[in-house]
N, C-alpha and C positions, 0 to 999 in steps of 0.2 A: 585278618590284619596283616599277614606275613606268611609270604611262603617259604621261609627259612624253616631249616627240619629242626621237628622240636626237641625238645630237652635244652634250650638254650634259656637259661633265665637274666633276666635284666633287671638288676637294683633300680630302685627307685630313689631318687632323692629331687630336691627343690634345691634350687642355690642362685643366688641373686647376684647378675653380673653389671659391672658397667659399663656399659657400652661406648658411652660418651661422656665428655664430664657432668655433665650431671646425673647424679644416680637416682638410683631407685628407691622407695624406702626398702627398709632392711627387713626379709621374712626368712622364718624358720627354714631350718634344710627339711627335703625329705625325708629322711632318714629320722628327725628328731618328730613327724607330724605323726601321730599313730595310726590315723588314717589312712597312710597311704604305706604302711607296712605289708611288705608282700606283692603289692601291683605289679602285675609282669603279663607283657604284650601277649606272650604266647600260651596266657592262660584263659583268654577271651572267647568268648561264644556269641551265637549269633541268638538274640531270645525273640526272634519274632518281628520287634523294632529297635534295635538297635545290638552294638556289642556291648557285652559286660562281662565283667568277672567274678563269680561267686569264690568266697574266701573260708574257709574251715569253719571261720569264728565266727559266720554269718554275714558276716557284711557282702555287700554287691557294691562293685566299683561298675558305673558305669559312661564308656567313652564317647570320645564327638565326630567320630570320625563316619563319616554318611555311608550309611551300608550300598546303596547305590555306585557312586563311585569308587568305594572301595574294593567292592571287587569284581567292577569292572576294570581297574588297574594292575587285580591281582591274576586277572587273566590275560591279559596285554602282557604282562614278562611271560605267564606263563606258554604264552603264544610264542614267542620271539628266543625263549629258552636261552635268553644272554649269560656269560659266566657266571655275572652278580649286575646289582642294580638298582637303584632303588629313587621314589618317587613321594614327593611330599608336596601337599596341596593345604595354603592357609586361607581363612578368612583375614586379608589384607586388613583388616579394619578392627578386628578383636585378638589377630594370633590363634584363634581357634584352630584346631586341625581339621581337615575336611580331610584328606587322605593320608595314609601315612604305609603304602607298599613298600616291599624290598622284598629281591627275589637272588638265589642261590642255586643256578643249575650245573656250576661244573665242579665236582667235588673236589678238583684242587684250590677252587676259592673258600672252599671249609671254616679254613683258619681265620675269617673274617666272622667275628659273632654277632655284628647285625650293622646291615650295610647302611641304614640311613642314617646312624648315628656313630659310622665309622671314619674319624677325621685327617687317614691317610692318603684318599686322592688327593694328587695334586689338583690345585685352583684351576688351575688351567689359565685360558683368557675368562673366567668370569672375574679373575682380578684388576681387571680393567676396568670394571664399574668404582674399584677401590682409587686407582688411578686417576681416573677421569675426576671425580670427586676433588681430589686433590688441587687436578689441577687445573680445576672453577675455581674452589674455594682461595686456595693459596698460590698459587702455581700464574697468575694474570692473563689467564688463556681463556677464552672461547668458544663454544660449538665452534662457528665459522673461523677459528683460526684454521689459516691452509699449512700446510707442513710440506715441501715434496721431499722425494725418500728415492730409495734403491732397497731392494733385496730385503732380505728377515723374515721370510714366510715361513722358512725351516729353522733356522739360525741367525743369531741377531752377531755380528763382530764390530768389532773398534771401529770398523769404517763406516758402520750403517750410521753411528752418530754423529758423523761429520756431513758439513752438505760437499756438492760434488757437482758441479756444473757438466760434467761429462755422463756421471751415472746415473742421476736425477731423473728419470722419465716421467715420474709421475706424483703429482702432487695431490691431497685430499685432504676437506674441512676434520676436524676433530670429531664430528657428528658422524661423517661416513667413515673415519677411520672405526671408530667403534660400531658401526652396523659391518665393517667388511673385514674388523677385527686386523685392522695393517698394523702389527708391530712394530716397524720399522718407524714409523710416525711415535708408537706411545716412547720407545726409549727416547726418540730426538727430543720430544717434550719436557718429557718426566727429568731428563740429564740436563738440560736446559734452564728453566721454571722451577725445580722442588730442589729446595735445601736439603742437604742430609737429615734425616731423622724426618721431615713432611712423611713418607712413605709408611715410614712403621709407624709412626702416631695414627694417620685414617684407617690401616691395615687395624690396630688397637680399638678406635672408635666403634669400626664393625662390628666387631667382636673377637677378633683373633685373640691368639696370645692369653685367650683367658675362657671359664667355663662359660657356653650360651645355660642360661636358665629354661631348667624345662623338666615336666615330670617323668622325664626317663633320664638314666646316666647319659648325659654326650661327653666323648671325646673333646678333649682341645685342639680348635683349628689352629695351627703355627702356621704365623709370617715371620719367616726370617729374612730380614733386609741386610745385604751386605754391606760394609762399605765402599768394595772395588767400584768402580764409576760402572763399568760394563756391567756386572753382574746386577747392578741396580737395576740398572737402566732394562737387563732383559727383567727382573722380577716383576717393575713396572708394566711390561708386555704382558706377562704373563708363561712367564720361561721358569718352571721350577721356584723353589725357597718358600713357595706357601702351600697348603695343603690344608682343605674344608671337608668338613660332612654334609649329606648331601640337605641335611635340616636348615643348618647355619646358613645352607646357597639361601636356602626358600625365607629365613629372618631376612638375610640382606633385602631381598627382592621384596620381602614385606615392608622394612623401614622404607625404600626407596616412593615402593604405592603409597603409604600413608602418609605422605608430606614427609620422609624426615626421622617418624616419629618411629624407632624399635618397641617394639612392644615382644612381652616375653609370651611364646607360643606354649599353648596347654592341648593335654589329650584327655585331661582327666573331668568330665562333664562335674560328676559329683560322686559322693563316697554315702550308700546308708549304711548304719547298724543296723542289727540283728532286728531290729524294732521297728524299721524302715525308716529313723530318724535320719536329714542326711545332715552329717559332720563334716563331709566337706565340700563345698561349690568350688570348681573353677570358676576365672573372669581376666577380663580382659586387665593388663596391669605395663605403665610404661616402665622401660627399661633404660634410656638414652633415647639420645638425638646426636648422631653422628654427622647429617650433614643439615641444614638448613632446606625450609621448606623449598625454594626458588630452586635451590639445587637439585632438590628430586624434581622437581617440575621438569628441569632442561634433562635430566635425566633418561625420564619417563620420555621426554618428547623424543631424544636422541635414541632408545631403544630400540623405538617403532620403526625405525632407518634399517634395523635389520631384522626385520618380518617383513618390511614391503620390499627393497633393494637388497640387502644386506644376504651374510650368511645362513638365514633361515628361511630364504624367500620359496623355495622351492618345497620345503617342508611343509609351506604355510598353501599351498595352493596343489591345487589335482593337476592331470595331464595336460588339459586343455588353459591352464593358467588362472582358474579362477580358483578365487581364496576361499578354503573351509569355512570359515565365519565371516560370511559376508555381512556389509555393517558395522564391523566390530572390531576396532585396530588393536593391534595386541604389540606390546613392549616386549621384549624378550634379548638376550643374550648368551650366544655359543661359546665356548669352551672344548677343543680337543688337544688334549695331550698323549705323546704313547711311551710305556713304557718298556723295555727292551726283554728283562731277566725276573721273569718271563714274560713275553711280549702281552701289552696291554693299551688299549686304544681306550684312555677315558673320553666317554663324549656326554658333555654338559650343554643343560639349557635353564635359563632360570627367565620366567617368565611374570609378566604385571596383567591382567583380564579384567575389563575393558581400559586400556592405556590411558584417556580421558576421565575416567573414574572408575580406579580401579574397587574390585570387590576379592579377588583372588592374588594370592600371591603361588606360586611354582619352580622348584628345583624339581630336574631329570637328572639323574646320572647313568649310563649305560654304559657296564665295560664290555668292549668286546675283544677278540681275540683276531687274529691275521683275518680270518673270513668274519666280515663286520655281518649283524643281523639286523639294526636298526640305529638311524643315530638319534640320541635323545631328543633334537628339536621336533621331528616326525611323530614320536613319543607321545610328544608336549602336547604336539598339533591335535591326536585324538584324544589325548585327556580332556583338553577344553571345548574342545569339539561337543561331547561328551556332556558334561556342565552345563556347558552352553544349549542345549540341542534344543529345549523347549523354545526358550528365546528365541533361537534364531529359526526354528520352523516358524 
């Protein structure tokens, strides 16, 4: 399940978040289910067909996560030996987990005690799916709205939001700013288009700002949205103020596949007693709806912009140009940010498989250090690869 060195144990609880406005009904935490007392990732074994965890008092908890791909993901980091990093693969349609790796190879990332459900990387640019959202829904904008820009591909300043007949070279629809990830485009929009407070409310809707539901402890992702115009405008890009786990990327990416619809992601198949009675099933359970169906649709379709053109197109294809999963368009979205003290190159991918009707939802996160070892879209590329592989022989 986790190449994280052991002795780390992980609380379990349930906790029912709201996503959107409309909530959920209301279910016990886990902490109050007696079922689920004790469950900890790092207590799982392999019995044959599947993982499970044998408990003192008898009971066997056991998980959803496909021994197949599970570790063949746990040896993809263990290949690539990144500082930390970690990978979450759902079924887009029920939240089920199908993968759920995280890996730890440089012992000064230690102090991290389990990276898929550690909610201090920055968003990176996957907060531009946040953005974008926005501003369809409220913001009176377009895919094909054109934008032209200057500059912001390191740094976004005062002047990127103003237009500029002198520094203007280059103009792009909203659909390719988000496959080529132009910053300079989301703050002109996002400062343009979105009221104060639009940002943090769909920032909210996702799930930020509050706990995602799920039967392991996760971290709370924070978006913090400034007032200053600039610092908004870069947040909207995806310049610092928010910060996900890499679980919460793979919910976003699921609401987005399923029309819309969040649903709360489970690892826990079901729970027997001593007696082999089982007292607890998971199942698939909605949580919100943060953006409207139509909206994940242009979503999903604007994705796939950066798997064929975009910033993952080289990821998505061998030397000779032809794409891994031929047949099969794949939605996906990059994210790289670096941090300085001490130096840290988050590299995010959160993916939708097959983009037309999706079955899988996917967060990568891969930190690396000065000498990069893989960036997470390449990651991505062989996980689905992977999944996919019967299919598409």
């Amino acid at each position: 399940m986790s190449s994280i060195r052991p002795g780390i144990t992980i609380a379990v609880f349930l906790a029912i978040v709201v996503a959107a406005s409309k909530a959920a009904p209301e279910r016990p935490a886990g902490k109050d289910i007696p079922a689920l007392e004790g469950v900890s990732l790092n207590k799982m074994r392999f019995d044959g067909s599947g993982f499970v965890q044998e408990h003192d008092d008898g009971r066997i908890t056991r998980f959803t996560v496909d021994p197949k791909m599970q570790r063949f993901t746990d040896r993809l980091f263990a290949r690539y030996d990144v500082p930390a990093g970690a990978a979450v693969m759902l079924n887009s349609r029920t939240g089920r987990v199908i993968t759920l790796s995280q890996y730890l190879g440089n012992p000064r990332s230690a102090q991290i005690p389990s990276v898929a459900f550690d909610p201090s990387p920055p968003a990176a640019s996957l907060f531009k799916i946040v953005t974008t959202s926005a501003l369809l829904e409220r913001g009176g904008v377009t895919l094909d709205t054109k934008t032209c820009y200057h500059g912001g591909s390191q740094k976004l300043r005062i002047h990127n939001l103003e237009d500029s007949q002198r520094d203007d070279s280059a103009c792009a629809s909203l659909e390719a700013a988000l496959g080529r990830s132009i910053n300079s485009i989301f703050a002109k929009l996002s400062d343009r288009n979105l009221d104060p407070g639009v940002l943090e409310e769909y920032a909210n809707r996702f799930g930020f700002n509050r706990e995602i539901p799920f039967d392991i402890a996760i971290g709370k992702s924070e978006a913090d949205v400034p007032k200053d115009r600039l610092e908004r405008a870069r947040t909207a890009a995806g310049f610092w103020h928010t910060h996900m786990s890499p679980i919460h990327a793979a919910v976003i990416a699921q609401a987005v596949a399923q029309g819309g619809a969040m649903l709360r992601p489970y690892i826990i198949d079901e729970v027997l007693d001593d007696k082999g009675n089982t007292i607890y099933e998971g199942a698939p359970e909605f949580v919100g709806r943060p953006i409207s169906a139509s909206t994940a649709r242009a979503l999903r379709g604007a994705m796939t912009y950066t798997v064929r053109k975009g910033t993952a197109r080289k990821a998505f294809r061998d030397r000779a140009g032809a794409p891994f999963l031929p047949g099969m368009e794949i939605a996906g979205k990059t994210g790289t940010l670096t941090g300085r003290k001490p130096y840290r190159a988050y590299s995010w991918f959160m993916a939708i498989a097959p983009a037309d009707d999706p079955e899988v939802a996917l967060s990568v996160l891969v930190v690396n250090e000065p000498k990069w070892r893989i960036k997470s879209a390449a990651f991505a590329a062989q996980l689905l690869n992977k999944y996919f592989e019967d299919r598409l022989r």
